[in-house]
N, C-alpha and C positions, 0 to 999 in steps of 0.2 A: 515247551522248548524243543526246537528242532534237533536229528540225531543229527552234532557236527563229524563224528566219525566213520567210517565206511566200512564197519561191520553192518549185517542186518540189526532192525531193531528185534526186540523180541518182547514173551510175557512180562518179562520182568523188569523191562523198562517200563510199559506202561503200569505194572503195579509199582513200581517204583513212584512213578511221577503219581498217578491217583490215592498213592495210602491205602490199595485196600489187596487180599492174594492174591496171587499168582489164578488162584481155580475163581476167582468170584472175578477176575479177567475174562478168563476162558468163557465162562457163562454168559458174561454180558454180550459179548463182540460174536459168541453161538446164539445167542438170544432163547437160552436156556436155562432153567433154573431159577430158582424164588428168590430176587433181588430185588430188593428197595429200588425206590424211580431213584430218588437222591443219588443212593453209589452209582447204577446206572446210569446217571447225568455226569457224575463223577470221572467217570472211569471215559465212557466215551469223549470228553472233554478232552481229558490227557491225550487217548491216543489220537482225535483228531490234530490237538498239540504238534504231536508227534510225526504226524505224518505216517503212523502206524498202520500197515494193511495186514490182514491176519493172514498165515499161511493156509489157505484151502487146502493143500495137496495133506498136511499133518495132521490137519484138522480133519480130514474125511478116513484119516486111516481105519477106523470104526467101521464107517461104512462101507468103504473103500469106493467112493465115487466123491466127485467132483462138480457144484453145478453147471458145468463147461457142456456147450453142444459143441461136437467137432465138425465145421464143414468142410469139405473136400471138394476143391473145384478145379479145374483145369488152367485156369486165365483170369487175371484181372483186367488185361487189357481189352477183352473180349467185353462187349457192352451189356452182352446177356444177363452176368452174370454178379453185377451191382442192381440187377434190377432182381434177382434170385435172390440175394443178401435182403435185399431191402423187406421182400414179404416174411424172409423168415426172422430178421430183426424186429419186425410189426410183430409180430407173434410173440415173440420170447419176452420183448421187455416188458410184458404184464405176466409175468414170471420170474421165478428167482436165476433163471438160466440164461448164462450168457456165449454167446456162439464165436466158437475161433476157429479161426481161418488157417486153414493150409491150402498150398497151389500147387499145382503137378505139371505143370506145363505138356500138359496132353500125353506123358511118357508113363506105361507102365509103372517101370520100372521104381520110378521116383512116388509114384502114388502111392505105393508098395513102403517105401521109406516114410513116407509124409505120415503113413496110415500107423506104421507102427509109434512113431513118436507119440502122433497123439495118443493114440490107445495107452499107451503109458502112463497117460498124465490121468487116468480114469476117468474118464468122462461120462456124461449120463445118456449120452447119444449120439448117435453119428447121422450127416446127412451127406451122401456122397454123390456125384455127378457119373452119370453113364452106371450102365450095365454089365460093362465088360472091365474085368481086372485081371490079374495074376492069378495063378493058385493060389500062392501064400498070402495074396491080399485078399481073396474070398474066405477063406480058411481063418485070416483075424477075424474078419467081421462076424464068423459064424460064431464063433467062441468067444465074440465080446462079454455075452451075457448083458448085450445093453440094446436097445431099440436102434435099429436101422432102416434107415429109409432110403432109398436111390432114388436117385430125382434127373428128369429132364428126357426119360426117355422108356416108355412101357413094351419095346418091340423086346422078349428077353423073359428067362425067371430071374426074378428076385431071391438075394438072401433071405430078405426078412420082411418089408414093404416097397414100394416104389411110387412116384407119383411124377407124369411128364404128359406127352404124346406118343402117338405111333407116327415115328418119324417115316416109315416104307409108304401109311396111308398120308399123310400130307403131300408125299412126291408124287404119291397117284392122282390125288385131285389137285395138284395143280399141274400136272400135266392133259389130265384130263379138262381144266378150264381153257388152256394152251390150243388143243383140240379143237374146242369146239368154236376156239375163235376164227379157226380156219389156218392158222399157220401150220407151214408143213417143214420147212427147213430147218433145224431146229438144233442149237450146239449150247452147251455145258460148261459153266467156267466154276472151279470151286476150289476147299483146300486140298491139301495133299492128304491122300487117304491110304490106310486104313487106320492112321491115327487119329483122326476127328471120326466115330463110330456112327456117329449122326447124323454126320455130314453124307456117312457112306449110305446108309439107310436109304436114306432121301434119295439119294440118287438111283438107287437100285428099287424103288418104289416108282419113282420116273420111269427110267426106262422102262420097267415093267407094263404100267401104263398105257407109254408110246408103241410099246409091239401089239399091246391088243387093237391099237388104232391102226395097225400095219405100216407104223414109223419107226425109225430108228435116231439116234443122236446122231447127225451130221458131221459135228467136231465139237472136240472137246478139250479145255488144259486144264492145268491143276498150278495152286502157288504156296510156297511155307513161306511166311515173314514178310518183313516188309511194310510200308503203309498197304492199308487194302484200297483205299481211295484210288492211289497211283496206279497198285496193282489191276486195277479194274481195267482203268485207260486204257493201260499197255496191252494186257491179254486180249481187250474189245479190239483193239487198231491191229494186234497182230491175226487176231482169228479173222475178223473182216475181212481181212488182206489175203489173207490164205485162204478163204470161204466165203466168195463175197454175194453166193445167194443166200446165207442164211436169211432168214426171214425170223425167228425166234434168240434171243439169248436166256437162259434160263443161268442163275448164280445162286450159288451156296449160300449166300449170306447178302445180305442187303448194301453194306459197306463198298462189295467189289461189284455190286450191284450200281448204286449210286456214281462210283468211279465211272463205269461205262455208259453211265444215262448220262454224264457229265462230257464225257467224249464224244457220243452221239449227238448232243444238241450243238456243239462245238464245230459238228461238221455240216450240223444243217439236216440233219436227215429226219424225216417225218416219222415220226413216233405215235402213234401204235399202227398207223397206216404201213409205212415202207418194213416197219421192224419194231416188233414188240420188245419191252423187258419184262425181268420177273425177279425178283429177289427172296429173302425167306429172314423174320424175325420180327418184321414189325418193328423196326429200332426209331425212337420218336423225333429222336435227335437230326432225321434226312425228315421232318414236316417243313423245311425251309428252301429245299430244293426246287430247281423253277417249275419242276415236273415231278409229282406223286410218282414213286416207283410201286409197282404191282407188288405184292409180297402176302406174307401169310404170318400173323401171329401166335408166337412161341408160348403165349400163356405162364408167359417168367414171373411175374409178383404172383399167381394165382398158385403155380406150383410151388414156390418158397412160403407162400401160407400156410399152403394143405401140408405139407411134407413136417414145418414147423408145427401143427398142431397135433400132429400123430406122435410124434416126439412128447410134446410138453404132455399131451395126456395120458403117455406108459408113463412117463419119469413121476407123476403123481398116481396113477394106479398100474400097475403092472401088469392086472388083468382088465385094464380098461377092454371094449370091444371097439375096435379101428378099424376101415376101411384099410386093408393092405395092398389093392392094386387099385389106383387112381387115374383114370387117364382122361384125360381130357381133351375138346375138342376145339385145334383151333379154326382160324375162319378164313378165307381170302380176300385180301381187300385190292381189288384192281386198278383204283388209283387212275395214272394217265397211261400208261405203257400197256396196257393188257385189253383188248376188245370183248366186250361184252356182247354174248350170242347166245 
């Protein structure tokens, strides 16, 4: 029988409804303790009945942990980072651990807030995006006393492990590809920095690059918000218009990337001949585009696996031995916008 009142339920409603204690409750729903299958059929019966979910957070007081992994990400809207969820959701639910989400919308400050919440709720693990936080957000995570892993980005020390790319070397080899295809004119469209860390990377890996080829970025903007689609257009038509030799666009992210392959074909202009593109993530979702954009993949389900199974395997051994710095390498795919030489 359903609880019609709007108190929580508790133990002693379901020993109530199954007839049997309060502690021979507890044990079943812990799956602890020498109990007949029968009361065990018993007892979970009622509180399925019931609609009863056991409190985890009272129940772990003992231990003082929680099966909860906390993940920490910046964006949901970002496409990255459902595909980051998804490896480490593969991971966990052949485990007893289940992974909650908090978002920070790329601010300090709010990471800093997101992180203490959860750490409250005792969790068995954190898996957190980026390398750079607050004091006081490095300072929780030191003193979790729980397994931490950063993910998405190995240019940096870690708290405790990390698992991503060297976003400075992906700027450099595909600047370096850029290079060799012969373009010389060459401008930068991305987000607003120094809040996207990776974004900054990237670009400071590029231009690094570009000086040893005795180039420099030609022009460059930056955008917060916004569709990126639009935002592509707009910044491709105004930089064109302002810089109308470039011969290269290189972008942050594939989205603003796509926008401006979508402006470019719109105006007719030969592509990868008159003016290359380049984008960065590998987002699968622009495979329908009339034109492959050049781009490079982020390695996001591989890092949300690795990162999740470093996690599941302290939370079962504490001295397990882990891989703690993981980086991986991704690859460039040049698609229709980028010449191969």
């Amino acid at each position: 029988m359903p609880n019609d009142d709007t108190r929580p339920l508790t133990l002693r409603d379901v020993s109530e409804a199954s007839g049997v204690s309060e502690m021979t409750v507890s044990r079943v729903l812990r799956n602890r303790g020498d109990v007949s299958q029968a009361t065990r059929e018993k007892v979970l019966e009622a509180a399925k009945a019931l609609g009863y979910v056991p409190n985890k957070i009272a129940g772990a007081l003992a231990s003082s942990r929680v099966n909860l992994v906390a993940v920490i990400i910046p964006s949901l809207r970002n496409m990255v980072f459902p595909e980051v969820m998804s490896g480490i959701s593969a991971v966990l639910e052949e485990t007893d651990l289940q992974p909650v989400v908090g978002v920070t919308d790329y601010l300090p400050e709010k990471e800093e807030r997101v992180l203490y919440e959860m750490l409250s709720w005792r969790p068995s693990g954190v898996i957190i995006a980026g390398l750079e936080h607050t004091d006081a957000s490095r300072a929780m995570l030191a003193a979790s006393g729980i397994p931490v892993v950063e993910i998405m980005d190995v240019d940096g020390t870690p708290v405790d492990a990390m698992v991503g790319i060297s976003h400075r070397r992906a700027g450099r080899e595909m600047a370096r590809a850029i290079l060799r295809a012969g373009y010389q004119n060459i401008g930068f469209m991305g987000t607003k920095m120094p809040l996207d860390h990776r974004a900054r990377k990237r670009f400071e890996g590029f231009t690094e690059a570009l000086a040893k080829g005795g180039l420099e970025v030609m022009d460059q903007e930056f955008y917060s918000g916004g569709s990126a689609l639009a935002k592509g257009r707009e910044m491709t038509k105004a930089m064109l218009e302002r810089t109308p030799e470039l011969d290269f666009l290189y972008y942050s992210n594939d989205m603003i990337g796509a926008g401006g392959l979508l402006y470019l074909l719109d105006e007719g202009r030969d592509i990868p001949g008159e003016i290359g593109l380049a984008g960065f993530n590998g987002v699968e979702l622009l495979d329908g585009l009339p034109r492959q954009l050049a781009t490079m993949d982020a390695c996001r389900d591989e890092i949300g696996t690795k990162a999740a199974q470093i996690i599941a395997a302290r939370v079962e051994n504490p001295d397990a031995e882990v891989e703690k710095i993981v980086e991986l390498t991704p690859t460039i795919s040049y698609g229709d916008t980028l010449r191969r030489r």
